[in-house]
C-alpha positions as CSV (number, residue, x, y, z in Angstrom):
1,X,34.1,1.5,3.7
2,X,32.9,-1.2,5.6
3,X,29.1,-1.4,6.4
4,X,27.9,0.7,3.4
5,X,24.2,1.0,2.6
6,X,22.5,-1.0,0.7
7,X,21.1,-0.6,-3.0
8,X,17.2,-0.4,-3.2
9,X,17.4,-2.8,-6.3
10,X,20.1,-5.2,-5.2
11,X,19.3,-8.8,-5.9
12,X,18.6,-10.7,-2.4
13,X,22.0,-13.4,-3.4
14,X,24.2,-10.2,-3.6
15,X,22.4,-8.4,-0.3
16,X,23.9,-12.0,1.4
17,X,26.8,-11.5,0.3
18,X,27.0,-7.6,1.2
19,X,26.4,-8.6,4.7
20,X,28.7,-11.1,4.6
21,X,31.2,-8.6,3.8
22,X,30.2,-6.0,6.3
23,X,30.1,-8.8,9.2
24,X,33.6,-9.5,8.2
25,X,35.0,-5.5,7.6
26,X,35.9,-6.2,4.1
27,X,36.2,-2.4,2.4
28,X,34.0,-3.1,-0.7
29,X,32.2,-0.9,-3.6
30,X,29.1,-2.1,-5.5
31,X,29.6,-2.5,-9.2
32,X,32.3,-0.8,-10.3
33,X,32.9,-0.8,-13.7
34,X,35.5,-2.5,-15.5
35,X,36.7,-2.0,-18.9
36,X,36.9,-5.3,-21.1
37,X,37.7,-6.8,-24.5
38,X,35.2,-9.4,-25.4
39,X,36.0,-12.6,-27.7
40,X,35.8,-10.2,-31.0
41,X,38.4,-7.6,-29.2
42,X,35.0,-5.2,-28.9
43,X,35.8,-2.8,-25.9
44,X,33.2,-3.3,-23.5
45,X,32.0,-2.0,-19.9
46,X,31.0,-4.4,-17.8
47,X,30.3,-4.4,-13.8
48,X,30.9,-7.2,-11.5
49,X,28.9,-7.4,-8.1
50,X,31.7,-6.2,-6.0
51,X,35.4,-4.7,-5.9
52,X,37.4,-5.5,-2.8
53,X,40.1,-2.6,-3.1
54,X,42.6,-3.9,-0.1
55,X,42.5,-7.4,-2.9
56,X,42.2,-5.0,-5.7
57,X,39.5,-8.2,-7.4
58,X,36.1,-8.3,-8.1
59,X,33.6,-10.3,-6.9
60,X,30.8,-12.0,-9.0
61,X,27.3,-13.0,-7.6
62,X,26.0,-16.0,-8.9
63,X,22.3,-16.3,-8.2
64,X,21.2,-17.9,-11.0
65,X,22.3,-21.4,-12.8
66,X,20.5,-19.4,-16.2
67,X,22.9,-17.2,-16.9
68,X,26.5,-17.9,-18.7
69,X,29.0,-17.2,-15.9
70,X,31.9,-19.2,-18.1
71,X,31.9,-17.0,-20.8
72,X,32.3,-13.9,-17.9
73,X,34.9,-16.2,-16.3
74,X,36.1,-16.6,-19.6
75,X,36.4,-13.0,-21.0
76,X,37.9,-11.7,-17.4
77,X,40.8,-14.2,-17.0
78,X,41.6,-12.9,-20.9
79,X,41.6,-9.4,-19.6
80,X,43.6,-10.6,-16.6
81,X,41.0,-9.7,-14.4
82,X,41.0,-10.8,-11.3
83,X,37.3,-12.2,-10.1
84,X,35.7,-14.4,-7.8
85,X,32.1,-16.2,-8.5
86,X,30.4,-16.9,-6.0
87,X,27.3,-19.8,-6.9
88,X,24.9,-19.2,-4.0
89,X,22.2,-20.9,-5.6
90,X,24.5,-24.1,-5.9
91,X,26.9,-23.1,-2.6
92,X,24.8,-22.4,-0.3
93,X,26.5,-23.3,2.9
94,X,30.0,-23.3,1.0
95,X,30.3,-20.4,-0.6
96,X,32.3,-17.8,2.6
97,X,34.6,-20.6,2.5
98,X,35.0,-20.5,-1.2
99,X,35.6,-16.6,-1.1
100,X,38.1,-16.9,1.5
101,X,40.0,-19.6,-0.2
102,X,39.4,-17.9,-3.9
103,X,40.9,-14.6,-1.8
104,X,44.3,-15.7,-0.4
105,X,44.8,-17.6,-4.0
106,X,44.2,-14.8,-5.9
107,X,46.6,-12.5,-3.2
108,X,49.0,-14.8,-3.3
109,X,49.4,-14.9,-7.4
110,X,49.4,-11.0,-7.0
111,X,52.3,-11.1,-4.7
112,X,54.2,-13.6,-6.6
113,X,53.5,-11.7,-9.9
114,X,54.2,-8.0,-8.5
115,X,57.5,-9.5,-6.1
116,X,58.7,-10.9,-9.8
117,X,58.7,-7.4,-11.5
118,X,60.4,-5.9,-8.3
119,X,63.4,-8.3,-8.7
120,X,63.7,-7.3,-12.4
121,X,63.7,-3.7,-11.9
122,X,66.4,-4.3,-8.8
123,X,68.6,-6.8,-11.2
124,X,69.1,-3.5,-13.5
C-alpha cells in the first residue's frame, strides 16, 4: 500500500527510493523474499529491496559500486526473475527515469509472454 512506513534500518539509497515510490503511489513491499537457484543449482533465499506487486518485479537498490550486482543480475534473469537495479551512487539524477523505462519494458515482455500462452490454450 502506498505510503508505507519506513524501516528503522533502511539504507538512506533505498529510503530515496521508498519515497520515490510513495510520491508516485506505486503499491510496494520491502524485501520480500524470493526463492533462487544459484550458479551450483544450490536453492537459495534471497531478498531484493522492493516488490512492485501491480508489475509483479522486484526492485534492486544499488548504493554501492562494492558490491557484485552482475552476479545478482546474473542469477535472477536464470531464475527468470524479473528485477530492476537501480545505481544511485552512479545515477543520480537518472535513475526515476531508468525505473520507469526498466518498468514498461519489463510489462511489456510480461504481456507478450502471458498473451503468447493465452493464444495456445485458445488454439486447442
Amino acid at each position: 500500500m502506498p505510503g508505507k512506513e519506513y524501516y528503522n534500518d533502511i539504507e538512506k539509497s533505498e529510503l530515496i527510493v521508498a519515497q520515490y515510490l510513495n510520491e508516485n503511489g506505486f503499491d510496494w513491499n520491502y524485501e520480500t523474499p524470493v526463492f533462487v537457484f544459484d550458479e551450483k543449482k544450490r536453492p537459495r533465499v534471497w531478498t531484493p529491496d522492493f516488490y512492485l506487486p501491480a508489475f509483479q518485479m522486484y526492485v534492486e537498490v544499488c548504493g554501492s559500486k562494492d558490491f557484485d550486482y552482475e552476479y545478482r543480475d546474473k542469477i535472477y534473469k536464470k531464475n527468470d526473475i524479473p528485477v530492476v537495479f537501480l545505481h544511485l551512487y552512479k545515477d543520480k539524477d537518472e535513475w526515476q527515469k531508468w525505473l520507469r523505462i526498466k518498468i514498461v519494458e519489463m510489462e511489456e515482455e510480461r504481456h507478450h509472454k502471458v498473451m503468447s500462452y493465452v493464444k495456445k490454450l485458445l488454439l486447442k
